[in-house]
N, C-alpha and C positions, 0 to 999 in steps of 0.2 A: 603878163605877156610871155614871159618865160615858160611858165604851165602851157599856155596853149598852144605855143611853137613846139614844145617838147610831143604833146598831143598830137600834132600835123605832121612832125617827123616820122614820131612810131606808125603810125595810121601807112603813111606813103612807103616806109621798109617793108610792113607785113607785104602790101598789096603786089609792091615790087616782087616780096620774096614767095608768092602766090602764084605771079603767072609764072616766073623763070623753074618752078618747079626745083627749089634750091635743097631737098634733101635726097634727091638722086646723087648729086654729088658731095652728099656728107659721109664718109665712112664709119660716122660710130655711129649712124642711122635715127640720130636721137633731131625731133624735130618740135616747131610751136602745137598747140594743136589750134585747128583752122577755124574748130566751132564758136571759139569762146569771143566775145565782143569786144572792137576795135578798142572802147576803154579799157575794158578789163585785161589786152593784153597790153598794151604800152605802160597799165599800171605794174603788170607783174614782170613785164620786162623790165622795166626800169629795176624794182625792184630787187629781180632774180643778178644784173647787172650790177647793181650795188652790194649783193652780199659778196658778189663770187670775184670782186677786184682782191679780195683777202685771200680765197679758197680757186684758184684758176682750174684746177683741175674737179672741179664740181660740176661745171657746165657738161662736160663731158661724160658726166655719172650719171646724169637725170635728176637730181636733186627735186625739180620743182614740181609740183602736183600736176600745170598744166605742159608736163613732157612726156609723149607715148611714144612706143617702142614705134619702129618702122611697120613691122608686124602687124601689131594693131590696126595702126591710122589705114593700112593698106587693107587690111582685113572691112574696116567701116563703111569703106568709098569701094568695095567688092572688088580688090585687086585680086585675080586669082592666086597673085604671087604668097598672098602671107598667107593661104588655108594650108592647113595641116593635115597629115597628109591620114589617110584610115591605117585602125586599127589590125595589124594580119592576125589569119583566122587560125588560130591555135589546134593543135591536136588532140589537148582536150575538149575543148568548147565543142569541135568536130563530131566526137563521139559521145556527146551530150547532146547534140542534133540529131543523130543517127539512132540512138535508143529513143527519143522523142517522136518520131514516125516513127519507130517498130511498134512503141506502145498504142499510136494509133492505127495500127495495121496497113499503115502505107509502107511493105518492105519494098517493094520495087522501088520506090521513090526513095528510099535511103539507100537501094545501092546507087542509082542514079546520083545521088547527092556526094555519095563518097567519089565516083569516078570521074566528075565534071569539076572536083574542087582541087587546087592546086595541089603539086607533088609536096610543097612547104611544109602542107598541113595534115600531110597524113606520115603516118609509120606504121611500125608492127602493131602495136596496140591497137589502132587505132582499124586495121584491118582485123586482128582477133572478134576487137567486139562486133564486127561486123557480121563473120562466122558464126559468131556463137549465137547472135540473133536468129539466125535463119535454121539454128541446129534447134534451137528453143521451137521455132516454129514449124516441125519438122522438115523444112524443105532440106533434107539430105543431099541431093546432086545439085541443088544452089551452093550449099556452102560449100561443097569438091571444088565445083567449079570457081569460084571466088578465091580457093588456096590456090588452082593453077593460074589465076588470072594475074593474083598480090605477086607469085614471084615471075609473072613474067614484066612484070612494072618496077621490079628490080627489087624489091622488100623479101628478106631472106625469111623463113619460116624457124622459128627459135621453140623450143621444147614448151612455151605454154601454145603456139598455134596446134601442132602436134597432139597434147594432152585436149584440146578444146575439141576437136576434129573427133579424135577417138573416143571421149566423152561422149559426145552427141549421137554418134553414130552406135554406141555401146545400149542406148537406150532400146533399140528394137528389137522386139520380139521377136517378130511372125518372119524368120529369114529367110526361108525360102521364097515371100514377097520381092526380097529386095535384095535380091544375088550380086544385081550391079555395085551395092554400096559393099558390100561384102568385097570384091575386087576392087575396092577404092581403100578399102581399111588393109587390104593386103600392100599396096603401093603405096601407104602412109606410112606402112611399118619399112619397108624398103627406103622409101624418101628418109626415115627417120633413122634408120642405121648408117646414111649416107652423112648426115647432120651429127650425131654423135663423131664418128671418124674427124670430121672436120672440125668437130669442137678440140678432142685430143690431139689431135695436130696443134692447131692453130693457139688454142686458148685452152690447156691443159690444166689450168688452176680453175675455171670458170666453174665451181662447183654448181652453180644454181641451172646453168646448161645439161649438166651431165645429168641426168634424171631418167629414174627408171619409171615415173611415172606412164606416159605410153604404153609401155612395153605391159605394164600391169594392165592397163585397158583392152589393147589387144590381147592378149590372155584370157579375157572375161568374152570378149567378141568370136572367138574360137571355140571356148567351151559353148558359148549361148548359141553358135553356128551347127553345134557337131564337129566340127576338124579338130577332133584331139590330136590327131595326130602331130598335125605342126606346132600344138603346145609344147613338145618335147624339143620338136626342132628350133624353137623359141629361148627355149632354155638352153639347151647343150652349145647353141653360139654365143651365148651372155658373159663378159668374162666372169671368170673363177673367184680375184680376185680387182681388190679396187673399188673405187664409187660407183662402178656397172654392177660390182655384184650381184647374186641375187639376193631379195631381202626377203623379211618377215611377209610385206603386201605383196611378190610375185608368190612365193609359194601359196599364201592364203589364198590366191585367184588361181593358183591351179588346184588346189583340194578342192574348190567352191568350182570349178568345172571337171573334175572327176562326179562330186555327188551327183550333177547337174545330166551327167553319164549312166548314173545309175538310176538317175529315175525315169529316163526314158527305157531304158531297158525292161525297167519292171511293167511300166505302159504295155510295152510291147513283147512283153514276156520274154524277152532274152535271157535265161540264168547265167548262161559262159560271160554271154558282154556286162553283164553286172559284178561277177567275179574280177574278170580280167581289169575293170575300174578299179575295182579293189584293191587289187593286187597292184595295181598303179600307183594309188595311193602309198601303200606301204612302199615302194619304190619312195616315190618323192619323200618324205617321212625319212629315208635312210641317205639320200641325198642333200638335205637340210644338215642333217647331222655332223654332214662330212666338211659344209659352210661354217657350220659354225664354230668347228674345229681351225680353219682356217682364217678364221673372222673373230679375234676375240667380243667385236661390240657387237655384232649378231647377238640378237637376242629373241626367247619368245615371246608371245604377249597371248591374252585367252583368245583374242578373237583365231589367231593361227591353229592352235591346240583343238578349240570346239568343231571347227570345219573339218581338220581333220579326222578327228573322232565321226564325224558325221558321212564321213567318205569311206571311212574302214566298216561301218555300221551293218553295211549292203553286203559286206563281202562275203567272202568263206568263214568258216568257224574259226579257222588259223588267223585270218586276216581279223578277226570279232579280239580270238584272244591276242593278237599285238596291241588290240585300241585299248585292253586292262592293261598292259603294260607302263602303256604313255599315262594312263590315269593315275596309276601310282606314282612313277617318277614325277610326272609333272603337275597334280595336280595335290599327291597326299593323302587319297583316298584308299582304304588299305580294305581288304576282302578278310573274312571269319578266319580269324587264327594268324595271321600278317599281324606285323609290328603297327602299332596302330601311332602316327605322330604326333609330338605334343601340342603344336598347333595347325588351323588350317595353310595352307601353302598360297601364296600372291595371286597365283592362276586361277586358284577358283574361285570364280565368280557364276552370275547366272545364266551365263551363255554356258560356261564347261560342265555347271551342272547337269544343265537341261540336256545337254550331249551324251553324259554320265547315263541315263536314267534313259534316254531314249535307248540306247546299247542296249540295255539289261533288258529293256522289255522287248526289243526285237530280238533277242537269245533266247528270250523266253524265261530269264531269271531275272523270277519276278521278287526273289529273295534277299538280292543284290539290289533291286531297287530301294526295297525297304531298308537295309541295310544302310547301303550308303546315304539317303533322307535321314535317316535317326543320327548317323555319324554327323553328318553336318546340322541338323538340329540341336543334338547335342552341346558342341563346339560355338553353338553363336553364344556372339558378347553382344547384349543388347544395345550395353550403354557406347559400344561406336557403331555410328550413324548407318556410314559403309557398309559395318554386317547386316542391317538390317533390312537391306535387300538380296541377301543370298537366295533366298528361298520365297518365290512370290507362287500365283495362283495357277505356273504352269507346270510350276514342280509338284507341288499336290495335287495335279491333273492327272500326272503321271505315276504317284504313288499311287493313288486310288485303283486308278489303272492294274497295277499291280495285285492290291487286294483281290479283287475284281476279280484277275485269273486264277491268285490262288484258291478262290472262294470254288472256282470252277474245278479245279484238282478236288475237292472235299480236304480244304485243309480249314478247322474249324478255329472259331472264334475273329474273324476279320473281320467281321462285320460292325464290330467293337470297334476293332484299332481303326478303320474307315472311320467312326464319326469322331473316334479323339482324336483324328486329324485334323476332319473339319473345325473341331472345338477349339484347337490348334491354332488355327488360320483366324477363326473371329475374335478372340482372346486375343491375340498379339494385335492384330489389326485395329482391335478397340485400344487398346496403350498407346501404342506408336501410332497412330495414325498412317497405315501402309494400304491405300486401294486396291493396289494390286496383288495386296493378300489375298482381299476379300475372295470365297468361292464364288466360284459363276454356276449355275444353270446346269453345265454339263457335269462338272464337280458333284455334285448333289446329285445326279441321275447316277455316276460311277457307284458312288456309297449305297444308293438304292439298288441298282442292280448287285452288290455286293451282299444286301441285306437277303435278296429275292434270290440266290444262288444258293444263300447259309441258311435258309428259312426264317429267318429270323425278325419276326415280328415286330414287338419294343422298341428294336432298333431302328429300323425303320420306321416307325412312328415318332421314335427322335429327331431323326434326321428330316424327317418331314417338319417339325415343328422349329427345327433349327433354320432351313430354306423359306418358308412361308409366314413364320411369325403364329400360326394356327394352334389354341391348345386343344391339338388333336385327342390329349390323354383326357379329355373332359368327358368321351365317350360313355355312354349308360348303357345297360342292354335295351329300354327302349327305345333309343333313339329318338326321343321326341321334342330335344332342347338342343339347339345349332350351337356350333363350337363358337367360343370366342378369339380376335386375334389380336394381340400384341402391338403395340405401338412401338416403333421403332423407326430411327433416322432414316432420310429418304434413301432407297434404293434397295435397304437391308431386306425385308418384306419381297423377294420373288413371287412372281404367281405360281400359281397351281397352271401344270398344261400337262397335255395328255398324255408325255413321257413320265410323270410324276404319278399319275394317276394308275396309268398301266400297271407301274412296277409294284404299286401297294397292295394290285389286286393280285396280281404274280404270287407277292409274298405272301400274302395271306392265303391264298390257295396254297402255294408252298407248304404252310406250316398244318395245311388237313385242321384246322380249327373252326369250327362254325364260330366262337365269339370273333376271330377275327374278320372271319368272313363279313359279318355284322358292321363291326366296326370300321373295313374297308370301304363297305356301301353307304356308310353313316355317311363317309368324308366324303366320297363318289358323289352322293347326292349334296352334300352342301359345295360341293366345286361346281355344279351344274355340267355333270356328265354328259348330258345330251347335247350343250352347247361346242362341249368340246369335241362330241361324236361327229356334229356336223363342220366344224372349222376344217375348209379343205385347203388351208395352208401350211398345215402343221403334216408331221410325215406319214405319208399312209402306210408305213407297215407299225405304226405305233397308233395307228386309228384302228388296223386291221387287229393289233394286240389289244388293244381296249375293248374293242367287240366281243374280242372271242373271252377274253376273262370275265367280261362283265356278264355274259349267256351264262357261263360255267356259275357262276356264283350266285348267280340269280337260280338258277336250276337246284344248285347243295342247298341252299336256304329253302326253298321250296320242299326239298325233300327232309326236311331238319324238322319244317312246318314253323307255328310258332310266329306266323309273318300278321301284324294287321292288316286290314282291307285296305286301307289307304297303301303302306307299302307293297301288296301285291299289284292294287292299280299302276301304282308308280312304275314300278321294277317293269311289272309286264309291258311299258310303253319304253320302257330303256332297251326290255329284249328286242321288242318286235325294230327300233329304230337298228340296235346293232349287227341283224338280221340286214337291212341295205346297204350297210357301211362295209361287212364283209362282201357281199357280191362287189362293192365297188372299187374297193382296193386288192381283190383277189391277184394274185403275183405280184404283189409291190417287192421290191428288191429290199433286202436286208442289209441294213447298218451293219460296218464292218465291225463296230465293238460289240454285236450280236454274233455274230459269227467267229469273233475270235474265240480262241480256245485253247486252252493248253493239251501239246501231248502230253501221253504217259509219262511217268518217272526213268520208265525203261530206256526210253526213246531220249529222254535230256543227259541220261550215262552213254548212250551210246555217243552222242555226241561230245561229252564230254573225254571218253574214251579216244575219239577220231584225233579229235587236240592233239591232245597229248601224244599221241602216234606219231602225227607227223612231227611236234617238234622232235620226239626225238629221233625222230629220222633225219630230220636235216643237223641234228647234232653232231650224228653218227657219221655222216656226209663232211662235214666241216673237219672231221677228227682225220678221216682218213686221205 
């Protein structure tokens, strides 16, 4: 009887404590829960009632499985009171949104997305990457507009908006398309000196602020514009000293917009405005010097060194002999009779070489090319790794080059040293494993033209057999058994094409030899001359040279006599074909490596002479 009153009690409390809604008025918000059944709660009431006469402060903790937070029960019964409230939208998540439509090429819709979402969720970042999307996809007066838009929304522009801006803007070409943006990179650089000021005021220690990066961008926008002239005015307001200085990457963008000077000049045939670049160069060059006097951690690095080299290149002879100068102090390279150093010097690598060797061949000493190549061939240490890329396939692009001219002076035996160059390049290339050893294509046409200058036959059939894998030297005087070729890893095996072919017939007409004449037409016909006579993608003034040596040699064989009927069949269907290939390439313009040519002896002492004049004329000047 006791049980079931006990029963009829609990039962009448819940119901009671159900309608009066009795946990509105509890403050530690802890309540029954409502679901569970009229037994099963008077059983665990009871129950939870009996542990807790020991522990009083338990009730009050929630102890019992059938106790939920307020929260909860209110969350069940869809109080809107217990929902929690959303997550705010972060400034990264933000700009994980906004490059997610660029990549789908909805940019309108992300700038929409940035400008309609609260102020919480955006900052600088979060506007840069905005920027820098639209500079990606070239909308240049989008992203202007978008930096006057960020600070007028009260977001201050910090030295990476700046750097992003003139990045993007630094990528165009065609400038005179896009004058407007050119006026926009002039007001960023303005807005940007405005920003520095305010850094050194305000936040003088803020190293990561203070960056000359900008400043090097527009430098590169200037020279790529034509306005050298405010490069100067760029520099001469930069402080002297301090973190604005200038460094290694402002001067290397103004050599690399000097050069940039002198090759429109030479387009345009300017000689003074290509001097006067020059001469600018060696300016800046004497103003670095006077930095780093001042700047014990100024330091050089190769890529500073080679540009420069490559901006004095263009100049006058006097400005040609400052860039030996800087070779030697800075790079260790010493000319015939100079103190020669015990080791290579940190700066040279294959940027200052290839700058080295471009100079001498635009002097026209082409004996300094060779030179300086054997000094550093000499000096490599195989076994560090490092060395083994001093010298890849564009510096024996430019040796050969060399030979090449002097083959053209009649200075004999080059035509040698050309293929133990190349023997040079495949030999090390087979050890070390260096691709960029390997010769290319043009490489191989240098040595032939060098062979075809020196008359030399042999040689030229070396170097054929070295390019092609062909054993050209299989050659009979019959001609009636096709050469075999060589198996060799993929790519080694070049083909045969009609600059290769041209220069064999060259040489061999060269050397006045009917066997080689023979042996020229041997290979002629097993390359399938005729195919190559008609490929009109290859260059017509070396289809127009293949014609006309192939007539001539077919013509001396003819008159040598001596020919079977089948090669006269032949030959005469090669003549009659390079009979239309000459009308149809008639004026085709000459390759300049055809056209180069060395002056007289006389003429490189005159110049040599001119030098020396003037230095010591400004010497004399200095003294007095």
């Amino acid at each position: 009887m006791i049980s079931s009153q006990s029963r009829r009690t609990a039962r009448n409390v819940i119901l009671k404590l159900k309608q009066n809604n009795w946990w509105r008025s509890i403050a530690s918000g802890i309540t029954i829960d409502s679901s569970l059944e009229p037994k099963q709660g008077s059983s665990l009431l009871g129950r939870a009632s009996g542990r807790h006469q020991g522990h009083p402060d338990k009730a009050r903790a929630g102890g019992p499985s059938n106790f939920r937070s307020r929260a909860q029960l209110d969350k069940r019964q869809g109080n809107g009171e217990g929902v929690q409230k959303k997550r705010l939208l972060k400034p990264y998540d933000l700009s994980i949104q906004l490059k997610s439509l660029c990549r789908e090429g909805d940019l309108d819709g992300a700038i929409e997305r940035l400008k309609s979402t609260p102020r919480d969720a955006q900052n600088i970042a979060v506007w840069n990457t905005m920027i820098s999307e639209c500079l990606s996809a070239e909308r240049y007066q989008l992203s202007y507009d978008l930096f006057v838009d960020m600070k007028r929304r009260g977001f201050s522009p910090n030295s990476i908006t700046f750097s992003t801006m003139l990045s993007g803007i630094s990528l165009i070409k065609d400038w005179p398309k896009y004058s407007k943006q050119l006026q926009n990179a002039h007001s960023l650089y303005e807005s940007y000196l405005k920003h520095l000021e305010s850094v050194k005021f305000h936040e003088a220690d803020n190293s990561k602020e203070l960056s000359l990066q900008p400043l090097v961008l527009y430098i590169q926008i200037l020279g790529d514009a034509g306005e050298y002239h405010k490069i100067f005015d760029v520099y001469f307001a930069m402080d002297q000293e301090g973190p604005l200085a200038p460094d290694r990457f402002v001067f290397t963008a103004m050599f690399k917009a000097i050069s940039a000077r002198q090759k429109r000049s030479v387009t345009d045939g300017e000689t003074s405005t290509r001097n006067d670049a020059a001469s600018d160069a060696k300016h800046v060059w004497m103003q670095m010097e006077k930095v780093m006097q001042r700047n014990p951690d100024f330091f050089l690095d190769p890529g500073l060194i080679a540009t420069a080299i490559r901006a004095l290149t263009r100049g006058s002879p006097n400005d040609q002999s400052f860039a030996f100068t800087i070779i030697h102090d800075q790079l260790g390279l010493s000319k015939p009779g100079e103190d020669v150093p015990k080791r290579l010097s940190n700066n040279l690598n294959a940027w200052t070489l290839d700058a080295t060797l471009q100079l001498c061949n635009a002097m026209q000493k082409h004996r300094l090319t060779v030179h300086f190549t054997r000094q550093v061939m000499e000096k490599i240490n195989w076994d560090k790794v490092w060395m083994r890329y001093l010298i890849d396939s564009n510096h024996i692009h430019k040796l050969l080059r060399a030979y090449a001219g002097l083959a053209a002076l009649g200075s004999l035996n080059e035509s040698s040293e050309a293929l133990g160059a190349l023997e040079w390049s495949v030999q090390n290339d087979i050890i070390y494993h260096l691709p960029k050893l390997t010769p290319t294509a043009q490489s191989y046409h240098l040595a032939l033209m060098t062979c075809c200058r020196s008359a030399d036959w042999p040689t030229a059939v070396r170097v054929y057999e070295l390019m092609t894998g062909v054993e050209a030297s299989q050659f009979e005087s019959g001609g009636s058994r096709s050469p075999t070729v060589k198996k060799r890893s993929k790519g080694k095996n070049l083909p045969t094409d009609v600059e290769t072919i041209s220069f064999l017939l060259r040489t061999a007409l060269a050397a006045n030899n009917v066997t080689y004449i023979q042996h020229a037409m041997w290979l002629a016909d097993f390359a399938r001359v005729d195919a190559l006579l008609n490929d009109e993608h290859t260059t017509a003034f070396y289809r127009s040279k293949l014609a006309s040596t192939l007539m001539e040699a077919t013509k001396r064989l003819q008159e040598a006599g001596g020919l079977t009927q089948e090669q006269e069949k032949t030959w005469s269907s090669y003549r009659s074909l390079a009979r239309q290939v000459l009308k149809s390439t008639r004026g085709s313009p000459t390759p300049g490596v055809e056209e180069e040519r060395l002056g007289n002896i006389r003429t490189l002492v005159d110049m040599d002479n001119y030098v020396a004049f003037e230095m010591a004329s400004r010497s004399t000047k200095s003294r007095t």
